[in-house]
C-alpha positions as CSV (number, residue, x, y, z in Angstrom):
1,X,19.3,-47.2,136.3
2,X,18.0,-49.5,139.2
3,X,21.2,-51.7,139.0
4,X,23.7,-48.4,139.6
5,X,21.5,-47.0,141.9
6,X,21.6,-49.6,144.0
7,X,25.4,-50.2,143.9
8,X,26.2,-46.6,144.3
9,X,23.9,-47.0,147.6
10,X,25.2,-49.9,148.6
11,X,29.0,-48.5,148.2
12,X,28.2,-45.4,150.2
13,X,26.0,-47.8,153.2
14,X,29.3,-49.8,153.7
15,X,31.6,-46.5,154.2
16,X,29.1,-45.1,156.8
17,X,29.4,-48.3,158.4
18,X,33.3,-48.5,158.1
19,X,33.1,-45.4,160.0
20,X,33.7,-43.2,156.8
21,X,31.5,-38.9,157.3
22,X,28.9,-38.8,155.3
23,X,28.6,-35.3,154.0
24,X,25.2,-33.6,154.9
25,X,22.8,-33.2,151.6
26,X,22.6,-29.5,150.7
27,X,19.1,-27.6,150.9
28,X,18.8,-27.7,147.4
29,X,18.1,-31.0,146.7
30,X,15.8,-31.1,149.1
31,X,13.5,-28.8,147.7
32,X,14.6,-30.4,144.2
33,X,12.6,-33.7,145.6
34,X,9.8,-32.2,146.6
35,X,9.0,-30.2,143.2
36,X,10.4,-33.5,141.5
37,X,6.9,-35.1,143.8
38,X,4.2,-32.9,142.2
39,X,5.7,-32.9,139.1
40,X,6.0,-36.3,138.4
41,X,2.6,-37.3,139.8
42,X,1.1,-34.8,137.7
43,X,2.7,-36.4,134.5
44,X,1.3,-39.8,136.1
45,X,-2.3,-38.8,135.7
46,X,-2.0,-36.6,132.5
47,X,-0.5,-39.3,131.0
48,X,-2.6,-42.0,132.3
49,X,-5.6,-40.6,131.5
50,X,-4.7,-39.8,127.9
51,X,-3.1,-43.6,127.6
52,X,-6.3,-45.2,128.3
53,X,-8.3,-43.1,126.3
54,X,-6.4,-44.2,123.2
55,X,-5.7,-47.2,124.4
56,X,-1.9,-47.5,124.4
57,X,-0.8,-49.9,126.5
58,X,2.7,-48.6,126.0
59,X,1.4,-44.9,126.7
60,X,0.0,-46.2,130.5
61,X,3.1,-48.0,131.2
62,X,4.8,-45.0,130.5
63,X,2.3,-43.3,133.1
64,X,3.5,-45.7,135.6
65,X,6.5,-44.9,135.3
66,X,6.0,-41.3,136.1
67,X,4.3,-42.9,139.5
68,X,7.4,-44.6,140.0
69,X,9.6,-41.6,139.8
70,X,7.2,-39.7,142.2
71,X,7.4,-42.7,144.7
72,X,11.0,-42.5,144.4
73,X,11.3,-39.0,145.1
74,X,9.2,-39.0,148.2
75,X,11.7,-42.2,149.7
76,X,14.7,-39.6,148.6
77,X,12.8,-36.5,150.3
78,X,12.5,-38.1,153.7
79,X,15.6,-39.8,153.5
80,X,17.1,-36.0,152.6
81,X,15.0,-34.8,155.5
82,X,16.3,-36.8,158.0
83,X,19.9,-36.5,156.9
84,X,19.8,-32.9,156.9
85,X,17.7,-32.6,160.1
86,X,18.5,-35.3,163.1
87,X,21.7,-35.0,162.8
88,X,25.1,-36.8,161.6
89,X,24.1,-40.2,163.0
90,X,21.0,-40.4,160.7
91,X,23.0,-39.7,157.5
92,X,23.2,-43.1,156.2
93,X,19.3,-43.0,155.9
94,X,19.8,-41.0,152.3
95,X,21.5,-43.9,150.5
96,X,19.7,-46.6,152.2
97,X,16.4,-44.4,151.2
98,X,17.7,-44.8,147.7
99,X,19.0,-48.3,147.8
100,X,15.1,-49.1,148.8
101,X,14.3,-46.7,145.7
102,X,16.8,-48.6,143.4
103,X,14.5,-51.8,144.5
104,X,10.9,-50.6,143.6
105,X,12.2,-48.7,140.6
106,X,13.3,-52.6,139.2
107,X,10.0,-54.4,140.6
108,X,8.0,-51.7,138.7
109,X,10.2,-51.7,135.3
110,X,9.7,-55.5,135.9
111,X,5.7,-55.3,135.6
112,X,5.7,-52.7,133.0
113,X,7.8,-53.9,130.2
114,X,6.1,-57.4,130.0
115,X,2.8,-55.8,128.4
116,X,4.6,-53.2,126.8
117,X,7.2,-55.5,125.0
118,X,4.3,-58.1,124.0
119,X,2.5,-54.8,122.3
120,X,5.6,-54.0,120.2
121,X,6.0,-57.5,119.5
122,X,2.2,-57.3,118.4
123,X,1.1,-60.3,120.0
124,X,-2.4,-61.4,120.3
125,X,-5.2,-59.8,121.8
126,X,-6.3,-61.4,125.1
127,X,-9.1,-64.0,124.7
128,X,-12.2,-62.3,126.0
129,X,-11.2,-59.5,123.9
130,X,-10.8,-62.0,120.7
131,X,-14.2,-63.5,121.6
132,X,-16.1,-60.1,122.0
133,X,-14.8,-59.5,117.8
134,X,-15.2,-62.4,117.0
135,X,-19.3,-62.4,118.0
136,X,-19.1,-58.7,116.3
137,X,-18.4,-60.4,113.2
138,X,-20.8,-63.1,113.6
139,X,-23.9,-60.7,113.9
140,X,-23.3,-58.4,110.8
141,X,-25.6,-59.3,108.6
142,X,-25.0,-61.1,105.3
143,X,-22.0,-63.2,107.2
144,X,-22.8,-66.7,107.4
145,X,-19.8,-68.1,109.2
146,X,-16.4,-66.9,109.9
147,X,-13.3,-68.6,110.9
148,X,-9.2,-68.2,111.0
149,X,-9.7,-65.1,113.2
150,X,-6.3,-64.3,113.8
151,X,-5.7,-60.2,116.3
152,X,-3.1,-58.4,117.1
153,X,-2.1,-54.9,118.1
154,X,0.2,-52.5,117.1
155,X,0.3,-49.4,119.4
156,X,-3.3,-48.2,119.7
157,X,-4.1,-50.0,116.7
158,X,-6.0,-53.6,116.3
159,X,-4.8,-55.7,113.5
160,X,-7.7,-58.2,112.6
161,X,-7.4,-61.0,109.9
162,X,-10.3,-63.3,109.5
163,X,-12.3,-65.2,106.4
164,X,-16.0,-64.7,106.3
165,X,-18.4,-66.8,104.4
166,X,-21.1,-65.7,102.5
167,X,-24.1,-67.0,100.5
168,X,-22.6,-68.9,97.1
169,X,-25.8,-66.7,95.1
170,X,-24.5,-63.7,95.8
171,X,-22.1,-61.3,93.0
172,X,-18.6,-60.0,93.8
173,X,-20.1,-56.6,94.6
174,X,-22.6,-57.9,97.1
175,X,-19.9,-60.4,98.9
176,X,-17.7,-57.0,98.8
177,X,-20.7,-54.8,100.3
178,X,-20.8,-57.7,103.3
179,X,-16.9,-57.2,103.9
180,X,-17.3,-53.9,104.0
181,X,-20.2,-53.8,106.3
182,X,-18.3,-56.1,108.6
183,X,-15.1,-53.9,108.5
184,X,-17.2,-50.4,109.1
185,X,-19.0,-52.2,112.2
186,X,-15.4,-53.1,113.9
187,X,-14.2,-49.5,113.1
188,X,-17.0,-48.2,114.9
189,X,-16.6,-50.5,117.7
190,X,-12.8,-50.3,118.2
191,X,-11.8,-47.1,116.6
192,X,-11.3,-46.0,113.1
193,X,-7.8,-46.9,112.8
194,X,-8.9,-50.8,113.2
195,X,-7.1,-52.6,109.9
196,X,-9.5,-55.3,109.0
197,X,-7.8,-57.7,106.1
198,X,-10.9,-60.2,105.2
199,X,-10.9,-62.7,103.0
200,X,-14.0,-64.0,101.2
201,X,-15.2,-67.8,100.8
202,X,-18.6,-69.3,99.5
203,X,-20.9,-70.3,102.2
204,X,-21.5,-74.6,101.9
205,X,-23.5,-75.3,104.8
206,X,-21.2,-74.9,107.4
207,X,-22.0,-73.3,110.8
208,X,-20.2,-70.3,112.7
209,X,-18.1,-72.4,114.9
210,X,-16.2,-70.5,117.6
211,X,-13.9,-73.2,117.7
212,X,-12.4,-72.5,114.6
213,X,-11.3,-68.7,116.0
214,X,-7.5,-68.3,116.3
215,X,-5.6,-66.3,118.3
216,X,-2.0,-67.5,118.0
């Protein structure tokens, strides 16, 4: 969209300076702009707000977006403006308005699809957020280490895959009452949706070693 934007612009720039009329923009679009403004904005904050609250990465770039649009319109409303109301000499201001829009519309797509791509692609959680479940795990009780702590995301979602270890007297329904306490504690930290997979070892002596935590 950015890319014919800004050729179409640039196509219609060079015939105003070739000397080629531009024609003027009717009234219509100008009032199209402004409604397209409060519009979009208000999409930008519904959606925002609603993005972060479920935490959709995806959800706020899409928000963004929205801001992007309204930005855009408010470049094509003064450009429209001043086309429509200083005159034939001040014409060429509507496509280079847009060709400026064209610009900002690709820095922002630029910025927004790197998080969002890396959330479809479920890559890792980011470090401190790794660290923060990692020490959740560490503190339920009955876990005596814990290591191969391995996140990701998927939409709103966090994806967790870890081994706890647990004490080597214990039965299978007791080690299974631990895993269970650990997975209950992440839901209620990060949301019920959380998908803990946890494997089980016998605890030898080792110590919880943060060093051990992967995130790749």
């Amino acid at each position: 969209v950015a890319i014919g934007l800004f050729v179409s612009s640039a196509a219609t720039i060079i015939d105003a300076i070739n000397g080629k009329p531009l024609a003027r923009p009717a009234m219509i679009t100008f009032i199209m702009a402004f409604i397209s403004i409060a519009v979009k904005e208000w999409l930008f904050q519904y959606t925002r707000i609603v993005g972060e609250q479920i935490k959709s990465t995806a959800l706020v770039a899409n928000a963004w977006h929205h801001r992007s649009d309204a930005f855009s319109s408010v470049a094509v409303l003064i450009g429209i403006g001043c086309a429509m109301f200083l005159g034939e000499q001040w014409r060429v201001l509507d496509p280079i308005a847009a060709a400026i829009v064209s610009v900002f519309i690709g820095l922002v797509a630029y910025r927004l699809a790197l998080p969002s791509i890396r959330e479809l692609l479920e890559v890792s959680l980011p470090d401190s957020v790794t660290k923060e479940i990692a020490g959740v795990i560490g503190q339920v009780d009955g876990v005596r280490a814990y290591h191969h702590l391995r996140t990701r995301k998927n939409g709103n979602i966090y994806i967790l895959d870890f081994h706890i270890k647990v004490d080597t007297n214990l039965t299978i329904v007791e080690a299974h009452e631990i895993a269970n306490r650990v997975e209950n504690t992440l839901k209620e930290k990060y949301g019920q949706s959380t998908i803990a997979n946890i494997h089980i070892e016998p605890y030898l002596g080792e110590p919880v070693d943060d060093s051990k935590t992967c995130t790749d």
